[in-house]
Backbone bond lengths (Angstrom), bond angles and torsions (degrees), N, CA, C in turn:
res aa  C-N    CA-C-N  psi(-1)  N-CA   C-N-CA  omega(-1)  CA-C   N-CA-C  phi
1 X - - - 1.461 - - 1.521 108.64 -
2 X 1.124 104.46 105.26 1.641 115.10 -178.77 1.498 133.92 -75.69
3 X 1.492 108.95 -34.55 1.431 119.72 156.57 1.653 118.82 -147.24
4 X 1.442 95.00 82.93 1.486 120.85 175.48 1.691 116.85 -45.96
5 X 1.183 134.79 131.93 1.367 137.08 171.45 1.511 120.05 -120.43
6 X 1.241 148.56 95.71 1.400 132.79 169.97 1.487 119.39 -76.41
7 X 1.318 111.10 131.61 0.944 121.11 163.49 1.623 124.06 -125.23
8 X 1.895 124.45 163.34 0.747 145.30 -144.77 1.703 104.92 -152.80
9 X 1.809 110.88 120.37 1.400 106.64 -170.24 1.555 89.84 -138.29
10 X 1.373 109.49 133.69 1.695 114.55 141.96 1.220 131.81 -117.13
11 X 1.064 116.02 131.48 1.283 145.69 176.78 1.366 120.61 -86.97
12 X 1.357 130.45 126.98 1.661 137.04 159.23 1.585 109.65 177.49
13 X 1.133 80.90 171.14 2.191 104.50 162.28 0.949 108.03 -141.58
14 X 1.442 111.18 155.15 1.314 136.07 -141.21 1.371 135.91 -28.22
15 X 1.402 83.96 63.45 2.106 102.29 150.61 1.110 114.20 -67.38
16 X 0.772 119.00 151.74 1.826 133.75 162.49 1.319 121.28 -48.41
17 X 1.315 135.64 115.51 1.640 134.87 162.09 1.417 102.71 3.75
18 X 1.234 94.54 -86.58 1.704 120.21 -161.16 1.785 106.25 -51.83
19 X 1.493 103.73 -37.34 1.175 84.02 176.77 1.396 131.55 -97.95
20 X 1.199 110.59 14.89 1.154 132.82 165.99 1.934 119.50 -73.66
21 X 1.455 90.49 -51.05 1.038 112.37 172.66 1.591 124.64 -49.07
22 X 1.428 101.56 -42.99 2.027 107.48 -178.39 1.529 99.80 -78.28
23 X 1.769 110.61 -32.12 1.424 84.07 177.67 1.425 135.62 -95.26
24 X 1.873 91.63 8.61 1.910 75.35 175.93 1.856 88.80 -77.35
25 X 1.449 110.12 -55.89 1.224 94.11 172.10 1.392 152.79 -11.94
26 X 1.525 87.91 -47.51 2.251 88.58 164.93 1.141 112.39 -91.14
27 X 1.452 129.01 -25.79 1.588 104.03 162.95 1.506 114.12 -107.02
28 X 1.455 133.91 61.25 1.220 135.86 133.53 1.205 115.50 -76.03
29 X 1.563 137.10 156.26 1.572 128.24 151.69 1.453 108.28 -152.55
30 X 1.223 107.08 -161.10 1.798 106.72 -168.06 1.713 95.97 -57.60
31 X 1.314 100.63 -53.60 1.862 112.55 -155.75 1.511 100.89 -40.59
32 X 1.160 136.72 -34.15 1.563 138.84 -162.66 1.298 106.74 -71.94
33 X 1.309 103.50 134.11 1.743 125.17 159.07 1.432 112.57 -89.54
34 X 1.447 120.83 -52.75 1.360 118.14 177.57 2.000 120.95 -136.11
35 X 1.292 111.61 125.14 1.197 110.25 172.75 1.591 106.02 -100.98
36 X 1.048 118.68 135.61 1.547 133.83 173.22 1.753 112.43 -116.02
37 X 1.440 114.17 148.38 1.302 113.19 -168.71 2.191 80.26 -155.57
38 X 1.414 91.30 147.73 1.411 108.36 -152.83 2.076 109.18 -76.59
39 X 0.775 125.94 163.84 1.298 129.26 164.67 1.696 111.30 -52.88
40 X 1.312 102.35 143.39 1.524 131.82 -175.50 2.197 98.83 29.23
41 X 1.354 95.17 48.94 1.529 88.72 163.49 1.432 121.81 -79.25
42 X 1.431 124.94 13.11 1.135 123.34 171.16 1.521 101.62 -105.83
43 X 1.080 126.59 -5.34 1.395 123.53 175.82 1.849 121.71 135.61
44 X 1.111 110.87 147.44 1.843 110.44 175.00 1.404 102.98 -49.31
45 X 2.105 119.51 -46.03 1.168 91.34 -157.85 1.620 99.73 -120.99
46 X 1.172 122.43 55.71 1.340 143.94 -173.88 1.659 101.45 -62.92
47 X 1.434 117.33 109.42 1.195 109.99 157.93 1.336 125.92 -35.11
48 X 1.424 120.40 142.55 1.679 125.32 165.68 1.412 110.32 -71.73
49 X 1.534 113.18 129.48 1.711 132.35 166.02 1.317 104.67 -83.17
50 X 1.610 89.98 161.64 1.518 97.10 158.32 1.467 116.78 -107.93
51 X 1.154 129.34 150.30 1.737 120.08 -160.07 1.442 107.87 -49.55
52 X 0.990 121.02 -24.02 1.727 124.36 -168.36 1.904 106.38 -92.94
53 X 1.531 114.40 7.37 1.242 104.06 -159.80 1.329 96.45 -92.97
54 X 1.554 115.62 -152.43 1.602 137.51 -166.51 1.355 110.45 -48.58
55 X 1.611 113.10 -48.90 1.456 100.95 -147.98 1.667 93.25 -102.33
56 X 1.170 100.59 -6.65 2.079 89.85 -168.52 2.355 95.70 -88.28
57 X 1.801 97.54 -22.96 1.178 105.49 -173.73 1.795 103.42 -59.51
58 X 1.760 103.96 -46.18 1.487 108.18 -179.96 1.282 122.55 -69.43
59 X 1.618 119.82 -26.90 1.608 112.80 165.25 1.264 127.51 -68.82
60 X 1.059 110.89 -20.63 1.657 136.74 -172.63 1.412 93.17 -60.68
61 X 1.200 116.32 -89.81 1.714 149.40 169.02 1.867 93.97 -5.44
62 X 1.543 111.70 -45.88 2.137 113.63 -172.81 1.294 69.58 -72.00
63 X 1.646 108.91 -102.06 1.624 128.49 -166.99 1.696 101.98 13.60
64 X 1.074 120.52 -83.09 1.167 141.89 -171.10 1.697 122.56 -44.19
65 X 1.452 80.79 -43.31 1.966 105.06 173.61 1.765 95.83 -77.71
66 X 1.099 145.87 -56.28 1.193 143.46 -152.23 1.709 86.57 -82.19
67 X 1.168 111.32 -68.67 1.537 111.20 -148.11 1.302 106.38 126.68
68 X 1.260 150.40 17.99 1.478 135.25 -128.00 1.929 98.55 -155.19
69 X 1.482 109.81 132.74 1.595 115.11 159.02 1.942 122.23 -48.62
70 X 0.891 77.09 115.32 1.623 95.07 -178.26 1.547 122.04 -97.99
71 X 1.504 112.80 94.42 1.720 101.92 -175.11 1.888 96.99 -99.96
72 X 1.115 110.71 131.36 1.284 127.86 -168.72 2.255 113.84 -123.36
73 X 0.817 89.99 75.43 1.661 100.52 179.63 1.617 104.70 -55.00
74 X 1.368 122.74 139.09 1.193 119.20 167.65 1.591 107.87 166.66
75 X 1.148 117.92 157.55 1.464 125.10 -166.26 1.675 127.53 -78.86
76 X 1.290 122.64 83.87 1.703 124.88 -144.17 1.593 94.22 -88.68
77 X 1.418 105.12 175.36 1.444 111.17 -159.96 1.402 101.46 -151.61
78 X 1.000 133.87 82.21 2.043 129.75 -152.63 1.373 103.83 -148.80
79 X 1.439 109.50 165.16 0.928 123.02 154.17 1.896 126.97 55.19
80 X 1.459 105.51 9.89 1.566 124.31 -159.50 1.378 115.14 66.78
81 X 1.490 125.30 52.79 1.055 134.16 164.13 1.677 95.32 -125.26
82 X 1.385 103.49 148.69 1.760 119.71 -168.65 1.299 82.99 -105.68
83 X 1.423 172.66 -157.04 1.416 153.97 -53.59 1.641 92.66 -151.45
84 X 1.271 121.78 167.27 1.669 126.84 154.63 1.376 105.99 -167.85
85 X 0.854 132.49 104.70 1.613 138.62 153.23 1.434 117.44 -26.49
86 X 1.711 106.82 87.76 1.530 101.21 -163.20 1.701 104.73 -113.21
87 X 1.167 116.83 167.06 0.991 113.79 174.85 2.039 104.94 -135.76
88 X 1.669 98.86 102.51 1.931 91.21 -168.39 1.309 95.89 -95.13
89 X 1.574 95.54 153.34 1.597 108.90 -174.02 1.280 89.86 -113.93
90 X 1.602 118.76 124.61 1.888 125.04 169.52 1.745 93.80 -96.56
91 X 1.038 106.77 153.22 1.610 128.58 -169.00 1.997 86.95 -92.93
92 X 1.354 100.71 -171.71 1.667 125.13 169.50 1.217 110.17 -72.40
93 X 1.360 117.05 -21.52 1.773 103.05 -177.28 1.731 95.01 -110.77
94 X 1.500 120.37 32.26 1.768 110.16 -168.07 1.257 131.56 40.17
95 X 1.066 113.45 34.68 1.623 124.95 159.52 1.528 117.21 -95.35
96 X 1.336 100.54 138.40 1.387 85.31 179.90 1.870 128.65 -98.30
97 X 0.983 107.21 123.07 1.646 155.84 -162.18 1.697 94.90 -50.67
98 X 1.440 110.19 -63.42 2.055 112.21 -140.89 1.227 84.89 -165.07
99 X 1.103 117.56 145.59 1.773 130.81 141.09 1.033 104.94 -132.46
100 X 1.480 106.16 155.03 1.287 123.57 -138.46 2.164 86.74 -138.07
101 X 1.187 102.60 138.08 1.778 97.25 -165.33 1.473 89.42 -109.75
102 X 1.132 152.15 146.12 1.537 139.20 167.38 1.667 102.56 -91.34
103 X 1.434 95.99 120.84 1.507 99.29 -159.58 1.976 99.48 -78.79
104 X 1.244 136.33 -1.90 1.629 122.14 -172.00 1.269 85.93 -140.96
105 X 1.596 129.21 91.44 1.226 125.98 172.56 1.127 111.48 -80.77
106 X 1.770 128.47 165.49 1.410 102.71 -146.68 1.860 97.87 -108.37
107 X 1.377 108.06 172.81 1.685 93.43 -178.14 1.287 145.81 -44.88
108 X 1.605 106.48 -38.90 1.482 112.67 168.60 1.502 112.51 -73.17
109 X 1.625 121.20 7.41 1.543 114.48 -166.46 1.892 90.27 -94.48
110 X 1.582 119.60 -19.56 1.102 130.36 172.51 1.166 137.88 -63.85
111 X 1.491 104.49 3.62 1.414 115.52 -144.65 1.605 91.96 -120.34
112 X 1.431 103.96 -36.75 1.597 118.31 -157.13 1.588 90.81 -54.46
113 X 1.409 103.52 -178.50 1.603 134.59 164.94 1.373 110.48 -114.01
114 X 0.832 107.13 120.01 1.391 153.36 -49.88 1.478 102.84 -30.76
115 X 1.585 115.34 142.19 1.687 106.66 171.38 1.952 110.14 -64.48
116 X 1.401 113.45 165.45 1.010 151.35 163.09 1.848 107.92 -49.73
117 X 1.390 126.04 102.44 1.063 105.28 175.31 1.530 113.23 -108.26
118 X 1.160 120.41 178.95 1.683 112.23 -149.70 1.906 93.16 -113.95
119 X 1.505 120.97 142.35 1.191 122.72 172.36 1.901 106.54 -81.39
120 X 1.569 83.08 170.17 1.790 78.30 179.01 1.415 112.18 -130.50
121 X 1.424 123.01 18.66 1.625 106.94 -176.36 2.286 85.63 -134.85
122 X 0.823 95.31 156.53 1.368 125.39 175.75 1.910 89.29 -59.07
123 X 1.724 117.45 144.48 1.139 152.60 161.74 1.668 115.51 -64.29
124 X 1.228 125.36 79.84 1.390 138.22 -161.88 1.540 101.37 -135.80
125 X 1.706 112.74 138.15 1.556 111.33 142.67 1.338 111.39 176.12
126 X 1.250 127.40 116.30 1.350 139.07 165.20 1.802 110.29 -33.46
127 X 1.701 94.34 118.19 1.597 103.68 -175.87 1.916 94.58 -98.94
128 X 1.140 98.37 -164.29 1.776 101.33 168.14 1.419 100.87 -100.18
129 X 1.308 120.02 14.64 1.460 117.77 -168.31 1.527 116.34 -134.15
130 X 1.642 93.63 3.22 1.568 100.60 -172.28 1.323 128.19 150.70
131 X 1.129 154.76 150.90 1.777 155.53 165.39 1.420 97.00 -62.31
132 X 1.602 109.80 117.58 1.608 106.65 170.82 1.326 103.26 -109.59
133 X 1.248 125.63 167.03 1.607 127.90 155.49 1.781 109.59 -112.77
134 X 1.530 112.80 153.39 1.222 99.34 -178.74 1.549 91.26 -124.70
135 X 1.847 116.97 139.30 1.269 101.44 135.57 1.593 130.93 -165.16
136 X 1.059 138.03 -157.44 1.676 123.58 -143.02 1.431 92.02 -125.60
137 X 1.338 111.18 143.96 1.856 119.37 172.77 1.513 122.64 -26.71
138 X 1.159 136.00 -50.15 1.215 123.36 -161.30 1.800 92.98 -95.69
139 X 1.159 128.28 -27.67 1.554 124.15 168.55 1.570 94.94 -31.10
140 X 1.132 124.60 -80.48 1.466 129.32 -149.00 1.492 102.45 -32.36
141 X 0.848 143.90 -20.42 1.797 148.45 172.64 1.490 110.33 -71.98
142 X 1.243 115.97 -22.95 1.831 119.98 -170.14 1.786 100.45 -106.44
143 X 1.251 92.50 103.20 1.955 103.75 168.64 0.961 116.15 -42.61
144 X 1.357 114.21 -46.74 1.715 111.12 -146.30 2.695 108.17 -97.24
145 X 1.643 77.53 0.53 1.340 83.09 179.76 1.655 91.71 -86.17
146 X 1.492 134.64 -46.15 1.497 120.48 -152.48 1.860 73.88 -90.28
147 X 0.931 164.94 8.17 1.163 130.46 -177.18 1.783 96.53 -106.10
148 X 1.510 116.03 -40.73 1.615 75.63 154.74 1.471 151.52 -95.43
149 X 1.545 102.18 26.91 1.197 91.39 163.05 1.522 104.52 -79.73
150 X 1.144 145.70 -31.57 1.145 143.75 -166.42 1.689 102.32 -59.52
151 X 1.632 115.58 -49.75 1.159 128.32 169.92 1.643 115.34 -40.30
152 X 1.717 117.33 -38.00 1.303 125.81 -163.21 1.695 101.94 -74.76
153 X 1.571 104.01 -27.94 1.685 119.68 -163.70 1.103 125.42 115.42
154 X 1.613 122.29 0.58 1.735 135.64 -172.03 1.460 94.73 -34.36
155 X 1.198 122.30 153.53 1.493 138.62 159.18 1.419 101.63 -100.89
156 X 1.534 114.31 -54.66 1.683 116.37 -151.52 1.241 69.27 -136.38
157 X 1.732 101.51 153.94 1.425 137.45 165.63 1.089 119.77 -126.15
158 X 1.940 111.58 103.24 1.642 104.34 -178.48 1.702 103.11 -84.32
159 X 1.522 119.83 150.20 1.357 135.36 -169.27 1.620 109.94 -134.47
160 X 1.528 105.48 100.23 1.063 79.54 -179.36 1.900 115.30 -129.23
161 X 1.117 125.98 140.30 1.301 135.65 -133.21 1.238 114.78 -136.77
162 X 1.486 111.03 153.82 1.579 125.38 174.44 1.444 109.11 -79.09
163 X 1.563 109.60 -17.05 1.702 114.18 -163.43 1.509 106.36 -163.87
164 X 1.088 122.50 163.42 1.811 126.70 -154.79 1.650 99.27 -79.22
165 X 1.091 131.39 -46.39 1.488 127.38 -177.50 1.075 114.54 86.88
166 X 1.504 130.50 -41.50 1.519 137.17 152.98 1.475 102.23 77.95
167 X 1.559 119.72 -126.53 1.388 130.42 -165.86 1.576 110.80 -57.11
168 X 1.636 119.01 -29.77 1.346 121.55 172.13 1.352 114.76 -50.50
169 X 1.681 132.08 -54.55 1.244 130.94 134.90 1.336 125.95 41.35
170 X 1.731 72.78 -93.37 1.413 108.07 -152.00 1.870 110.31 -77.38
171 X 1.566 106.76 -23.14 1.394 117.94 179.50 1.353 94.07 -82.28
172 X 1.277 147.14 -64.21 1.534 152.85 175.00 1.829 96.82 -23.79
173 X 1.035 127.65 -44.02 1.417 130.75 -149.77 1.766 110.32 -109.90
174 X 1.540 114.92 -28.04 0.799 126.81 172.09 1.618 119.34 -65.06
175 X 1.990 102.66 -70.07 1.191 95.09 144.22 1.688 153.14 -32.29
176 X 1.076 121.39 -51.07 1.471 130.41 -174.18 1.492 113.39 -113.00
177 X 1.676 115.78 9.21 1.809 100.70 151.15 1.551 97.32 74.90
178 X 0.707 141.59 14.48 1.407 145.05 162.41 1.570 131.69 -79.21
179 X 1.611 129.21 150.71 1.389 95.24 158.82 1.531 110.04 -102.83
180 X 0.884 120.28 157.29 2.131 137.93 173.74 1.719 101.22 -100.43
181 X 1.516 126.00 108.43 1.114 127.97 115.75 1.646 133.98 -79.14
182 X 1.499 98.66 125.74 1.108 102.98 -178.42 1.675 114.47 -94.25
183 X 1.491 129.83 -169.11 1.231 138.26 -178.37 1.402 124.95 175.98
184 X 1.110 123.37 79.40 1.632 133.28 -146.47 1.959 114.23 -100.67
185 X 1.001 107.96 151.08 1.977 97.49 167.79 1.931 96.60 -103.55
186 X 1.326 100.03 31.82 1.776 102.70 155.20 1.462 90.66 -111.50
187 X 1.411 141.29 51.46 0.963 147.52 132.03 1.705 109.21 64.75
188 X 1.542 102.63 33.60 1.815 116.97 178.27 1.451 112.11 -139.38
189 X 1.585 107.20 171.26 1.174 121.41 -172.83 1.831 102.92 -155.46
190 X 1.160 122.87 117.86 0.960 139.99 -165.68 1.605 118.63 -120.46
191 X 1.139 139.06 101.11 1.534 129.24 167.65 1.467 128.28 -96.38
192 X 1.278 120.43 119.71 1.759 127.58 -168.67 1.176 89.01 -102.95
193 X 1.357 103.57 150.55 1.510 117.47 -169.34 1.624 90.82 -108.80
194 X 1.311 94.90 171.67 1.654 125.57 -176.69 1.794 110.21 -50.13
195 X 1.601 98.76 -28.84 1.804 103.37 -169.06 1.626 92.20 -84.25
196 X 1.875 131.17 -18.06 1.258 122.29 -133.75 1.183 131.99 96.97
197 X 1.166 115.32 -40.42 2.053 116.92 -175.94 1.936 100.74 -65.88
198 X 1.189 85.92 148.98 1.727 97.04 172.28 1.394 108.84 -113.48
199 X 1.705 86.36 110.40 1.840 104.04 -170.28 1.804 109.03 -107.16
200 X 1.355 90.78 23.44 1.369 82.66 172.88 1.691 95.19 -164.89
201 X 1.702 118.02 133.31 1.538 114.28 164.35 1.470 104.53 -154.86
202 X 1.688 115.82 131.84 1.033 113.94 160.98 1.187 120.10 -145.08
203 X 1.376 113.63 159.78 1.662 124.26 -162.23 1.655 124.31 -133.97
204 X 0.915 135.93 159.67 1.542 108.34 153.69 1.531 91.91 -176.80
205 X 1.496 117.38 -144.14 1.395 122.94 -173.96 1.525 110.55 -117.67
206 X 1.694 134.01 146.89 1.019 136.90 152.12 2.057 87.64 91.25
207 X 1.188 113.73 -107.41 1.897 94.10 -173.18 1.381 93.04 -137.85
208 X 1.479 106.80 146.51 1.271 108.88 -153.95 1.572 86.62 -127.33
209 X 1.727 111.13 134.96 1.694 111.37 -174.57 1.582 92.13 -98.43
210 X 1.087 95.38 -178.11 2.074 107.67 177.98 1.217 88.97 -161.01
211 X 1.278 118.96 135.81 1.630 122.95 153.85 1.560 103.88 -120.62
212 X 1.461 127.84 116.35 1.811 121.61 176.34 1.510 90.30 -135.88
213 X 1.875 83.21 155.76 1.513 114.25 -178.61 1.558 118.60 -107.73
214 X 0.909 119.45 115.69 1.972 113.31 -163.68 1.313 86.21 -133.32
215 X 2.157 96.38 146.08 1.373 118.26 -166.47 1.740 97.03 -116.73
216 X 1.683 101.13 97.90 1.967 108.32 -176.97 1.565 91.63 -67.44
217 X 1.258 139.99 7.55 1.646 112.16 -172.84 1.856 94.74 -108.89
218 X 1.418 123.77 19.63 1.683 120.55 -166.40 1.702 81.45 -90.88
219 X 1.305 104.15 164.00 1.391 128.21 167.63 1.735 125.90 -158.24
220 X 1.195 89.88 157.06 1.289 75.58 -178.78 1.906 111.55 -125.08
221 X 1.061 133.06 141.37 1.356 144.12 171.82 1.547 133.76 -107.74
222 X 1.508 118.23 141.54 1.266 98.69 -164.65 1.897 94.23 -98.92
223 X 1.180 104.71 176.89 1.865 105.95 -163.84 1.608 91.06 -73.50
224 X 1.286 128.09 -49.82 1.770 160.96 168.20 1.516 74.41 -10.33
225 X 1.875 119.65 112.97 1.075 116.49 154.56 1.740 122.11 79.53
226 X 1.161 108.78 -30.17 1.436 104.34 -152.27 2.187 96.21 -110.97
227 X 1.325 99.70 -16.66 1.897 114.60 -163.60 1.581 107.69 -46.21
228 X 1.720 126.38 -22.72 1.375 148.68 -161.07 1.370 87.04 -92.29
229 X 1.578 119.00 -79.56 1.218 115.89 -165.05 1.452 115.43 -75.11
230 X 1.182 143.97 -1.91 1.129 139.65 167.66 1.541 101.67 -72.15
231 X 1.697 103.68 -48.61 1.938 101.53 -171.18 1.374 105.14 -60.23
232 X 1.329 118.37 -24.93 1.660 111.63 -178.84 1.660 113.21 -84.31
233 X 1.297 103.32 -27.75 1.933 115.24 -176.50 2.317 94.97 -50.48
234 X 1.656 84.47 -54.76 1.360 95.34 -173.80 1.688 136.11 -62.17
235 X 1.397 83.62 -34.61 1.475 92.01 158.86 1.641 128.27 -78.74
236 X 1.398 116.26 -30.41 1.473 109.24 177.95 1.712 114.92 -88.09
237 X 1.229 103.29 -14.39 1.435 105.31 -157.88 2.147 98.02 -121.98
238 X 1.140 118.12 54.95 1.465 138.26 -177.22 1.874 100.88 -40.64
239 X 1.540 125.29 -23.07 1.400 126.00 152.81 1.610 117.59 -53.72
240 X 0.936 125.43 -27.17 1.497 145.76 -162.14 1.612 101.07 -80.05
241 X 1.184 128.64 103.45 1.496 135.96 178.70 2.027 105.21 -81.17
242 X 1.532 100.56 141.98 1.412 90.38 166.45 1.640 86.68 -104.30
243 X 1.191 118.65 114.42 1.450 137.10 172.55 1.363 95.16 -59.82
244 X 0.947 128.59 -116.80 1.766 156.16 -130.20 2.074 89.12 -117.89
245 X 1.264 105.82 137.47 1.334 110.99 159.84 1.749 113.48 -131.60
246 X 1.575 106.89 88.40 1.339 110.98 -150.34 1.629 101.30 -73.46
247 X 1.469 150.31 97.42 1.066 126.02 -135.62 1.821 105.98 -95.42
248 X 1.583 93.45 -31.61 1.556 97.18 174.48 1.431 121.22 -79.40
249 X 1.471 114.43 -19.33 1.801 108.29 157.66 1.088 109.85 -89.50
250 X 0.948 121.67 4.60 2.397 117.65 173.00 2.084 81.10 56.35
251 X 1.135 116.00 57.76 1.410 120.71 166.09 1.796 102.12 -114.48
252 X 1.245 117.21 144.74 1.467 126.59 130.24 1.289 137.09 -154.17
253 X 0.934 92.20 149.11 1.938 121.89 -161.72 1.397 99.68 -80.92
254 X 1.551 119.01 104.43 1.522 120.42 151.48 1.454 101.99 -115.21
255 X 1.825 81.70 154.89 1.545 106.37 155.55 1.424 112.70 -160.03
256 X 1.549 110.61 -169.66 1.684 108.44 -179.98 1.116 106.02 -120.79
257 X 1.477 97.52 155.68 1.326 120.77 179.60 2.002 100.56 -94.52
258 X 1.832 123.40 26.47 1.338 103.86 -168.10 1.461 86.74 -136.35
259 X 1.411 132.50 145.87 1.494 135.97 160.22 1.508 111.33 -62.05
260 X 1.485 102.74 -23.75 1.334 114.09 -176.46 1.665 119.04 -76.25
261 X 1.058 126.12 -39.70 1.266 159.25 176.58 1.329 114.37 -71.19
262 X 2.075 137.74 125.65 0.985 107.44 162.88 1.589 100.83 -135.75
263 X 1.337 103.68 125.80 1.921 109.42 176.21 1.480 120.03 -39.91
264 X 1.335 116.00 -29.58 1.678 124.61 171.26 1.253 108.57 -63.77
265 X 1.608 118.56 -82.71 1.190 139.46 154.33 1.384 102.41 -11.62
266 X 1.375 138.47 -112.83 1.490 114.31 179.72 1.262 133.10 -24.86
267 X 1.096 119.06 -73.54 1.660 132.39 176.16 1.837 101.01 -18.29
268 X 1.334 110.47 -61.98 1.131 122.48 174.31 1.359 127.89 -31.51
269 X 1.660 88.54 -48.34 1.902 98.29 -165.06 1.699 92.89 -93.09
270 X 1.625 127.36 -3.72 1.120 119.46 168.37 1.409 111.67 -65.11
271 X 1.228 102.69 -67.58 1.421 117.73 -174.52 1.433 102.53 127.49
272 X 1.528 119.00 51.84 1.428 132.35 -172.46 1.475 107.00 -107.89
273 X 1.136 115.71 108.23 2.018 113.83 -173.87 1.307 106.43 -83.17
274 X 1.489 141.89 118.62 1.280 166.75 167.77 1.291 101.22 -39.60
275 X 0.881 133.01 126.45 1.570 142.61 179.99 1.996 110.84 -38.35
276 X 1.456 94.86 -52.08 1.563 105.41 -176.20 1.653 97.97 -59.00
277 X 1.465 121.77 -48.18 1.394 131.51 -153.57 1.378 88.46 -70.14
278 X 1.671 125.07 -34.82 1.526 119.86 -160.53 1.655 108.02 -69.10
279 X 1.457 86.55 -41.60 1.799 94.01 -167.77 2.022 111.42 -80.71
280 X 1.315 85.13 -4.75 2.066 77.61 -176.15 1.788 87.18 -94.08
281 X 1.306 131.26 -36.75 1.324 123.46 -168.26 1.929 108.11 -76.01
282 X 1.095 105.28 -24.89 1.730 109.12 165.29 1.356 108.08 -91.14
283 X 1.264 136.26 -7.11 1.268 123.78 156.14 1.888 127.89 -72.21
284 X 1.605 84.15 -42.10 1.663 101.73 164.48 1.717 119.00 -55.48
285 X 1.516 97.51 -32.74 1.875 92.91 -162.58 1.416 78.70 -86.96
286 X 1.366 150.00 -39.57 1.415 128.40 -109.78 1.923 84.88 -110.78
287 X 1.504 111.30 -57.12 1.548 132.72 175.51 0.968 103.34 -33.88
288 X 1.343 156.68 -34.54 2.098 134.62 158.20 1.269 107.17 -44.93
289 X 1.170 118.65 -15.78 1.988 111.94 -163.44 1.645 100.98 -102.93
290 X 1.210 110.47 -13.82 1.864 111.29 -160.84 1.575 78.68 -111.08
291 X 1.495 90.00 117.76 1.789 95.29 156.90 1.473 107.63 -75.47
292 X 1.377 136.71 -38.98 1.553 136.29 -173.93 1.647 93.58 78.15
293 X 1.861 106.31 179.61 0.874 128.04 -176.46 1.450 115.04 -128.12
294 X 1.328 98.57 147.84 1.751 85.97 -163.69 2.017 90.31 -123.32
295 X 1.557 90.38 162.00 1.707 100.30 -160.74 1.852 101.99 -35.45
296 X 1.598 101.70 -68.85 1.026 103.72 -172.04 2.093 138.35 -59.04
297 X 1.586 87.71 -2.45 1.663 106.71 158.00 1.798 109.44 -87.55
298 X 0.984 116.04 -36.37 1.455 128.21 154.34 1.646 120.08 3.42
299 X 1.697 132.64 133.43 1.210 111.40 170.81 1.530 116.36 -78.76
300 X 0.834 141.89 167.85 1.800 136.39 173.98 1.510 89.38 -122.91
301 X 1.303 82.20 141.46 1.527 133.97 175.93 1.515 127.18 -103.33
C-alpha cells in the first residue's frame, strides 16, 4: 500500500449535538486524515450559521486536537445569502480549508425560511493526502457534477447524505475511477472502490462509527495501448501488483505492495495512460464529429 489514507465516518439521525459531538471525539485519533459526519446531522430544521459560529468553532477545537481533515455539513448563512447547504472542510490545524455549496438542493430545502440556495462550481480541493471531491445527497442524481470532479482529478469522493444512494454510487465511481465514501442519516457508510464494487458497508441503529483504510496510489488501466508497457512495468518493477485482471472490461488494476514505490509515478514516466485519462482524451478527439442531442430534441414522455 503505497499511499495509505485513514478515514473516519459517522453516521445517524437525530442524536443530539452533544452527543454526537463526544463521539466523533472518542473515536478521532492522531492516525486520521479525514473524519466525515453526514448531512443535516444537526437537524431538517437547523438554523443557518455563519462559518465562524458554534458548531464549525466546536469541530475545529477535535480537528485541531487530532491533527485530522474535518468535513462538517451544515446550513451557512454569509455573505447576504439566507441558507446554503454547505459542506466546510477544517484542515489539521482546524481552520477552515474549502466550502463546498451543494449545487441541486433538494425540493423541500426550497421551501424552508429562508429557502435553500443552490452552489455553482463542483466540490474539489487538494488535501496533503490527495485530490478529494466533495458532494451533498441530492447531487448524486446530476452526471455532469461527479464527472467534473473527475475532470478536476478527485481521487476519493466524500458524499454526504440524507439517505444511502446505493447503486447511484456505484455508477458515479465506476464510471470516473474514483473512490466514493459515503455517510448517510440512514445510519450507514459505504465505500465503492475505483472499479465500482462496494467493498465496504455498514449500518446499524442510533450512530454508526466506520473506521476504513484506502490505497490513493491503485489505478486502473485499460489493455487499449498500454498491454506492452504494463508487461514490461511488471517485469522490472517486482513492487508493482497485477491487482485485478478485469477481462470483460480489457481493465487492470495495479498497485504496490512498497511505500517506496508509486504505480502513478511510474506508469507516468512509462508513458502508460490511466484509463480515466484514456477515455476524457477520446472523448475530446472523437466529440467534433457527434452532434449529440440536446433536451429539447429529446423524446417526451
Amino acid at each position: 500500500m503505497n499511499r495509505p489514507i485513514h478515514i473516519l465516518t459517522i453516521a445517524a439521525r437525530g442524536e443530539p449535538k452533544e452527543q454526537m459531538l463526544r463521539t466523533l471525539e472518542a473515536y478521532c485519533d492522531h492516525s486520521l486524515d479525514m473524519a466525515v459526519l453526514p448531512e443535516l446531522w444537526l437537524g431538517d430544521d437547523a438554523p443557518p450559521e455563519t462559518p465562524d459560529g458554534e458548531t464549525i468553532s466546536q469541530v475545529s477545537r477535535i480537528a485541531k486536537k487530532f491533527g485530522t481533515y474535518l468535513l462538517c455539513p451544515l446550513y451557512t448563512q454569509d455573505k447576504g445569502r439566507g441558507r446554503v447547504n454547505s459542506a466546510v472542510l477544517l484542515g489539521r490545524d482546524g481552520r477552515i480549508e474549502y466550502v463546498y455549496e451543494k449545487v441541486f438542493p433538494y425540493w423541500d430545502e426550497l421551501k424552508l425560511s429562508p429557502p435553500c440556495e443552490a452552489g455553482s462550481k463542483p466540490g474539489y480541493y487538494e488535501t496533503d493526502f490527495g485530490r478529494i471531491g466533495i458532494a451533498v445527497c441530492f447531487d448524486v442524481h446530476f452526471t455532469a457534477l461527479w464527472r467534473d470532479m473527475a475532470l478536476l482529478g478527485a481521487e476519493i469522493v466524500f458524499w454526504t447524505s440524507d439517505y444511502s444512494g446505493g447503486a447511484s454510487l456505484r455508477a458515479h465511481a465506476v464510471n470516473h475511477h474514483y473512490y466514493i465514501v459515503s455517510t448517510t442519516r440512514d445510519r450507514d457508510c459505504a465505500v465503492i472502490d475505483i472499479t465500482g464494487k462496494e467493498t465496504y458497508y455498514s449500518t446499524g441503529t442510533g450512530i454508526t462509527v466506520s473506521r476504513v483504510q484506502l490505497d490513493l496510489d491503485r489505478e486502473i488501466f485499460h489493455q487499449n495501448f498500454n498491454q506492452d508497457k504494463i508487461a514490461r512495468l511488471l517485469s522490472e518493477h517486482h513492487e508493482i501488483l497485477l491487482e485485478q485482471n478485469l477481462f470483460r472490461e480489457q481493465w487492470m488494476v495495479l498497485s504496490s505492495n512498497s511505500p517506496k514505490v508509486s504505480v502513478k509515478t511510474l506508469a507516468a514516466k512509462m508513458g502508460i495512460e490511466p484509463l480515466r485519462s484514456y477515455k476524457f482524451r477520446s472523448e475530446r478527439e472523437i466529440n467534433p464529429h457527434y452532434g449529440g442531442i440536446t433536451e429539447n430534441q429529446g423524446r417526451k414522455t
